[in-house]
C-alpha positions in Angstrom: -25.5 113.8 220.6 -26.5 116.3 223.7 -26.9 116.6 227.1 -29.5 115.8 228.9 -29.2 118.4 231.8 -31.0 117.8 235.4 -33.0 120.2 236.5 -31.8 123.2 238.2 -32.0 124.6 241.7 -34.7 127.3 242.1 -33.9 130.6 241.6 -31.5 132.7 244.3 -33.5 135.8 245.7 -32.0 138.9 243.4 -30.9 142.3 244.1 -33.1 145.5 244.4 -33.4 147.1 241.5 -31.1 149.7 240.3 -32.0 153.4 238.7 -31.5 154.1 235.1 -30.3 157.7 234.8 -31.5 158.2 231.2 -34.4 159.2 229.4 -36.4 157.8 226.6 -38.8 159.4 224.6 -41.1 157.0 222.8 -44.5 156.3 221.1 -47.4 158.7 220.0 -47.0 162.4 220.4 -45.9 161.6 223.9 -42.9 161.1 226.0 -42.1 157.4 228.0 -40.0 158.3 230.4 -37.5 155.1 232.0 -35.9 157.5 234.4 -36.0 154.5 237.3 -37.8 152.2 235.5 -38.3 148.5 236.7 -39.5 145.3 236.8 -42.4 144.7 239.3 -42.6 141.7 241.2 -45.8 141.1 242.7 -46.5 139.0 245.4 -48.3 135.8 243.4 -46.2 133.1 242.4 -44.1 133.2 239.8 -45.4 132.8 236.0 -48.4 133.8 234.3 -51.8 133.1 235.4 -54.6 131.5 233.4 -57.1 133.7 233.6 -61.5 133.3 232.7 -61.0 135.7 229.7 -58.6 133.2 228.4 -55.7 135.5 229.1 -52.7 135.0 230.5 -51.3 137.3 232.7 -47.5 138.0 232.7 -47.4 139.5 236.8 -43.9 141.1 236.2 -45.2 144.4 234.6 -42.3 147.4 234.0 -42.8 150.3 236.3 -42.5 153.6 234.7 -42.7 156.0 237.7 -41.7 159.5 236.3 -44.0 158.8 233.0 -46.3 161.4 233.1 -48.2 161.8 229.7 -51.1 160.0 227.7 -50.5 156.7 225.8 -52.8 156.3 223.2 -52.2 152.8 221.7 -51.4 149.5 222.4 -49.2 146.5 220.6 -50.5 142.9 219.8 -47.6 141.0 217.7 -50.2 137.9 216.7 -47.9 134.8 216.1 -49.3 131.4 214.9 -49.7 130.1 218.4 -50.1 133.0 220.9 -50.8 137.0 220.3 -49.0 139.1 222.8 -50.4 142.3 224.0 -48.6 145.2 225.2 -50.3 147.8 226.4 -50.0 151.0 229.4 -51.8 152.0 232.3 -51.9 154.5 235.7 -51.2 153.1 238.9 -54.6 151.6 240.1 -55.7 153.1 243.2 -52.6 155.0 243.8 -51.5 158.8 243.9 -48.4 158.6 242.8 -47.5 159.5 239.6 -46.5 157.0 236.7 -47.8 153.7 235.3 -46.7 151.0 234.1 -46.3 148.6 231.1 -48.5 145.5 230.9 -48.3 141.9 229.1 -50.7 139.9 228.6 -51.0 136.8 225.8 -53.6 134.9 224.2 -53.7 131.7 222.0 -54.1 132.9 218.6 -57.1 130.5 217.9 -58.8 132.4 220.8 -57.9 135.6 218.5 -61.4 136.7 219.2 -60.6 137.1 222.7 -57.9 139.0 222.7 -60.0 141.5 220.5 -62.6 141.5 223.1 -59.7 142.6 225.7 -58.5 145.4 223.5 -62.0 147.0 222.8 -62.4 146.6 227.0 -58.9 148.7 227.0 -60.5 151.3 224.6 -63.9 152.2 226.6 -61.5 152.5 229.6 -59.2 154.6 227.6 -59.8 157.5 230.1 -59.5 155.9 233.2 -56.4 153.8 232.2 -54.0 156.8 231.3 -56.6 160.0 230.0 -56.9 159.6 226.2 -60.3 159.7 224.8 -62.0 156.3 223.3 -61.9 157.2 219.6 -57.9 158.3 220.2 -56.9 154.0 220.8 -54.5 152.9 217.7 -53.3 149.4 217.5 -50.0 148.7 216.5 -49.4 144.9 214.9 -46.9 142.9 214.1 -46.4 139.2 213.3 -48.0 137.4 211.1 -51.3 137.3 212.4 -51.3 141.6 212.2 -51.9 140.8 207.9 -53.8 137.6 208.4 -56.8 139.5 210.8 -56.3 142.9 209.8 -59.5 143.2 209.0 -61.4 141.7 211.6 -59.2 144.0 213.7 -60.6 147.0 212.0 -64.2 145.6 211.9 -64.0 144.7 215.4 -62.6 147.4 216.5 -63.3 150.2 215.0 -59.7 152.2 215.7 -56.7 152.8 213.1 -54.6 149.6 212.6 -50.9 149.7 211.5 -49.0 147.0 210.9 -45.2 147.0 211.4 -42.4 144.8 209.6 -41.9 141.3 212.1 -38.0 141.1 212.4 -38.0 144.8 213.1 -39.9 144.8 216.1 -38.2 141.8 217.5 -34.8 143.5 217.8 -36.3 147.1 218.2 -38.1 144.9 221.2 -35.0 143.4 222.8 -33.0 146.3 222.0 -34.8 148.2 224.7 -34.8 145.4 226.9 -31.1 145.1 227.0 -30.1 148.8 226.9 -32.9 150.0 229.3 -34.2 148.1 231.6 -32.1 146.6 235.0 -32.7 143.0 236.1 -34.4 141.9 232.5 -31.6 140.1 230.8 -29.9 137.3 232.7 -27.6 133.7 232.3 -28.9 130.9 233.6 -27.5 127.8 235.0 -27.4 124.9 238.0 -24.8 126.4 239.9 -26.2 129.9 239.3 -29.4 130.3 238.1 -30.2 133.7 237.7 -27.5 135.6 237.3 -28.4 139.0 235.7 -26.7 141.4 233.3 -26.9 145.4 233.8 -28.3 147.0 231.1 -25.4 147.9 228.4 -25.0 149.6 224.9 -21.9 147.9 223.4 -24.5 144.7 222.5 -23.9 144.6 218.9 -22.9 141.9 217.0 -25.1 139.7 218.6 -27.5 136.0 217.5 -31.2 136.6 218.0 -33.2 133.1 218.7 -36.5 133.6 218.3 -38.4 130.3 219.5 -42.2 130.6 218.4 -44.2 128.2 216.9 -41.0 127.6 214.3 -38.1 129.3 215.3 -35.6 132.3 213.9 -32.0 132.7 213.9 -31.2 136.4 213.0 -27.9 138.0 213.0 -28.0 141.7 214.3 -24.7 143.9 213.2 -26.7 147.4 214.6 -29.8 148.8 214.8 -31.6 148.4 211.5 -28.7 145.9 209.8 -29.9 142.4 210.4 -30.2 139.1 208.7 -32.4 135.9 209.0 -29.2 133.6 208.6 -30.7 130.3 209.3 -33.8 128.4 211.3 -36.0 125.3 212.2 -38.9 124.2 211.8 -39.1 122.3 214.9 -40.1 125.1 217.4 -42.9 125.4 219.6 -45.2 124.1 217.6 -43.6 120.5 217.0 -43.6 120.7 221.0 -47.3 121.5 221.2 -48.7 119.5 218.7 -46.8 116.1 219.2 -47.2 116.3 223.0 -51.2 116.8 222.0 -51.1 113.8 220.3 -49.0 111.6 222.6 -50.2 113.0 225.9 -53.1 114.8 225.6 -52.3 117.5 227.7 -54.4 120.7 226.1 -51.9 123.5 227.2 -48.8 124.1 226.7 -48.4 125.4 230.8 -49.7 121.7 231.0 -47.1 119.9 229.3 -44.5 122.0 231.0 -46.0 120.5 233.9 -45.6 117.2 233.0 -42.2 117.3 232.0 -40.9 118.8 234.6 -42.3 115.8 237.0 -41.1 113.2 234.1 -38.1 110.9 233.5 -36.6 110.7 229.9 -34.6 107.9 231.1 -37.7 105.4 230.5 -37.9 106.3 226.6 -34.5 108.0 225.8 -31.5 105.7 224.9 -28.3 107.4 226.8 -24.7 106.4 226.3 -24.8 104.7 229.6 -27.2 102.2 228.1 -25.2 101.6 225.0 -21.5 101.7 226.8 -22.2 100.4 230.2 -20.1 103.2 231.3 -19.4 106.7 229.4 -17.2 107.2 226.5 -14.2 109.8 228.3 -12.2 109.7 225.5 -14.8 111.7 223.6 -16.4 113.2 226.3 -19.8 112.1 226.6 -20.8 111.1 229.7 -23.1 108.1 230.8 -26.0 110.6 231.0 -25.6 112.1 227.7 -28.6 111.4 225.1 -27.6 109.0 222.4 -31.0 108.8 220.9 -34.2 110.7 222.4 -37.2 108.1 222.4 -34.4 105.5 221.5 -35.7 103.0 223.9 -39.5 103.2 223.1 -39.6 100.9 219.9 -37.7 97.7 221.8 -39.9 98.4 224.7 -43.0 98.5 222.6 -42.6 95.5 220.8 -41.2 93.5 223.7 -44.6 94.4 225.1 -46.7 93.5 222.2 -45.0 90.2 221.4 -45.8 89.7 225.7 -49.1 90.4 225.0 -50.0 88.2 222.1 -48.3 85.4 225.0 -51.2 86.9 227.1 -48.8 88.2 229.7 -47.3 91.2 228.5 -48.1 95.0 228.0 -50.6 95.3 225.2 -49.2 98.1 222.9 -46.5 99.6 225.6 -49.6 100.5 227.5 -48.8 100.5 231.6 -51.1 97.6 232.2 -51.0 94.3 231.3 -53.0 92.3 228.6 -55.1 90.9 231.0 -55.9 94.5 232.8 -53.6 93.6 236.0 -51.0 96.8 237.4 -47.4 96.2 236.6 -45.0 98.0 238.9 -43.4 100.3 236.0 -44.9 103.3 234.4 -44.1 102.4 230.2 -44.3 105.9 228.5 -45.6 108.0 231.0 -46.8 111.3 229.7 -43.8 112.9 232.0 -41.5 111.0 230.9 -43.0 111.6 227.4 -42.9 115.1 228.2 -39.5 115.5 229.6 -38.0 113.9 226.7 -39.8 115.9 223.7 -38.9 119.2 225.9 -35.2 117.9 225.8 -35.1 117.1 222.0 -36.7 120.1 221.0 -34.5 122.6 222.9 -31.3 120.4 222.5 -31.9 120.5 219.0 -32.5 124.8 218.8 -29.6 124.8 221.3 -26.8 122.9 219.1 -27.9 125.3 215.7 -27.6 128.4 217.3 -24.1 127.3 218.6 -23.4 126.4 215.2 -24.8 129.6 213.5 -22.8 131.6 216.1 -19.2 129.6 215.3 -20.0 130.6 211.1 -20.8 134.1 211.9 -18.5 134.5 214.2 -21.1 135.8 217.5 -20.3 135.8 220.5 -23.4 136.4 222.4 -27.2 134.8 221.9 -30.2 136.0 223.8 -33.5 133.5 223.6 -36.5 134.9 222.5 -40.0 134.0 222.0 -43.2 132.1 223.7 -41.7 128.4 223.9 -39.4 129.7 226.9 -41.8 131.3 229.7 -38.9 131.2 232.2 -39.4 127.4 232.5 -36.2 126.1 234.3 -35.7 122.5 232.4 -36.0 124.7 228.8 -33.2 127.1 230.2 -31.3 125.0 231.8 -30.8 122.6 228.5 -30.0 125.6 226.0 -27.4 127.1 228.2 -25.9 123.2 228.8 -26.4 123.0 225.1 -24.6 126.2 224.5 -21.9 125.6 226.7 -21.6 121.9 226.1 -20.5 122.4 221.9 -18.6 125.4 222.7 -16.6 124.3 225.1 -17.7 126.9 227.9 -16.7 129.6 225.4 -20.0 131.0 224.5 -23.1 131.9 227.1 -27.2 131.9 226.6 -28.9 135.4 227.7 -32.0 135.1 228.5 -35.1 137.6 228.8 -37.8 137.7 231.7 -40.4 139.3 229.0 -38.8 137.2 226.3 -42.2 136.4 224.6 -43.1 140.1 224.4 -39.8 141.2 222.1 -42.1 142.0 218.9 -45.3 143.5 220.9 -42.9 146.1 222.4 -41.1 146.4 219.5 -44.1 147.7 218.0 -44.8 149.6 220.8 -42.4 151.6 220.3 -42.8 152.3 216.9 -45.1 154.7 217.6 -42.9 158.0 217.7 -42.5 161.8 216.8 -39.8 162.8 214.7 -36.1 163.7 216.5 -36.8 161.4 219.3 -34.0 159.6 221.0 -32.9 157.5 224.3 -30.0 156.2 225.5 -28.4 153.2 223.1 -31.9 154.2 220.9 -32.4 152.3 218.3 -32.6 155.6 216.1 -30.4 157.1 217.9 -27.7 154.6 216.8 -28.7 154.0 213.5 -27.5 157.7 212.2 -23.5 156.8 214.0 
């Protein structure tokens, strides 16, 4: 069973950011340098913006300010349901010296689209940060770098060089952890953000990786990782069912929905079954006992109504006869709401386990399915902390989609280069 947790408060106003006092050196024949690098916060609301190119927008873009040199590639890690692009530029419209890093994703059936961005980004190779046209290299990961590598080359018409998936991911949040302050944070009701400094003593940690499916992968150190386990009810099964029960046509939309829904009209809790909650066990009253648990009685009460020609007519919210009835019988919210719940419930309870077998102590989230959407935090870290007891805690990343496109970012690299907590670096200890 799990807990169905309410939603959470928005978040407290955080800190200024604090200076790194390290150096990295990174992709291409270049240096990226993360002296003082942050996150930038931009004055739109919070989230990612649907945009005409059928882009969306990630507005918290890492500020590089003492990066001085030419970038001359971008990274697209191209997953079944969304590509991710990383990719630098200057400061637009400023003097000051630096740039920053940009994220941007696209749904992978729009694949064509995301191509048509990245050829823009090559004609304004020059202007963006001084490289020549012809100089633009793509670095791919994910699936979807094998599956279009050759409409990428077509299309393209730049070198394309595709990078190993798991890789990527941990190179990815590797950096993210070690290098760059306010990125990783906890997250719950009483204290919703509450962020981590960035740290080198990380290892051995669980990485869940929630895409269309989802990954549970083991990291000992840089470079020594395992796959040890996974579902297939990711993302996807979140998407697609919601599709079909809702028909909402993004996944932003259905996000939406659930968070102005009530699972209590379709899932069966242990109030409903008890009358009261089971203490001796410690469930409470609100605690799910069966997610959709209520829809089947509910649905054929209505249907044996309507064939009396006063009921709901196949738990629709009207009556046989077309007349309003005062409650809402499967809303789309409370549809929503209650997929949402199962789904991350369900990720939640087999990373705990996969942590107590491998004996990890710490699990960062990863991957598309999150997008910093409060209900989906707020019932991992319940999930987490509900099975082990308030032993173990859920990290969370503010890029956490982007873990493989940067990740292959950063594979792009001279030889004998190094930053602090590298992943090179501290592959050779």
């Amino acid at each position: 069973m799990s807990q169905a947790a309410s939603a959470p408060k928005p978040p407290r106003p955080g800190r200024r950011p604090s200076l790194l006092d390290e150096t990295m050196l990174a992709p291409g024949a270049v240096k990226i340098n993360v002296q003082g690098a942050f996150i930038v916060d931009e004055l739109e609301p919070q989230g990612e913006n649907l945009s005409e190119d059928g882009a969306q927008h990630n507005i918290r873009g890492i500020r590089l300010p003492h990066h001085t040199a030419v970038v001359s590639h971008v990274a697209l890690d191209i997953g079944g349901s969304l590509a991710k692009l990383v990719y630098f530029s200057r400061e637009p419209n400023s003097q000051e010296l630096g740039g920053r890093l940009n994220f941007l994703n696209f749904e992978t059936d729009r694949i064509g689209q995301c191509f048509e961005f990245v050829q823009q980004l090559k004609t304004k190779q020059q202007a963006l940060n001084g490289s020549q046209p012809g100089e633009l290299c793509v670095m791919a990961t994910g699936g979807g770098a094998y599956k279009y590598y050759d409409d990428m080359k077509k299309v393209l018409g730049v070198e394309v060089l595709r990078e190993d998936e798991m890789e990527c991911l941990i190179m990815g949040l590797d950096f993210f952890i070690t290098e760059i302050p306010r990125e990783v944070f906890a997250y719950s009701d009483t204290d919703p953000i509450h962020f981590e400094e960035p740290r080198g003593d990380i290892y051995p940690y669980l990485l869940v990786n929630i895409g269309s499916g989802v990954s549970m992968v083991k990291v000992s150190c840089p470079k020594q990782y395992e796959r040890i386990g996974g579902t297939s009810l990711g993302g996807g099964t979140l998407w697609g069912l919601l599709s079909l029960l809702t028909g909402a046509r993004t996944f932003d939309h259905m996000l939406a929905m659930a968070d102005r829904g009530d699972n209590t009209t379709v899932d069966m809790l242990v109030g409903d079954i008890y009358g009261t909650d089971y203490g001796k066990i410690g469930l409470k009253t609100t605690t799910i006992a069966s997610s959709f648990g209520k829809v089947f009685k509910m649905k054929r009460q209505g249907e044996s109504e309507a064939e009396d020609g006063s009921g709901l007519s196949n738990g629709d919210p009207q009556r046989a006869d077309g007349s309003a009835t005062p409650e809402r019988a499967f809303a789309p919210e409370d549809i929503s709401r209650s997929l949402l719940y199962a789904v991350s419930n369900n990720i939640g309870q087999i990373a705990y386990l996969q942590c107590e077998k491998h004996n990890l102590e710490r699990i960062y989230f990863g991957g598309s399915f999150i997008r910093g959407h409060r209900q989906t935090m707020s019932t991992l870290s319940y999930a987490i902390k509900f099975w082990s007891n308030g032993e173990k805690k859920a990290y969370f990343l503010r890029h956490e989609g982007y873990l493989g496109s940067v990740g292959a970012f950063l594979k792009r690299q001279p030889r004998n280069w190094g930053r602090r907590n590298s992943f090179e670096e501290s592959s050779k200890t």
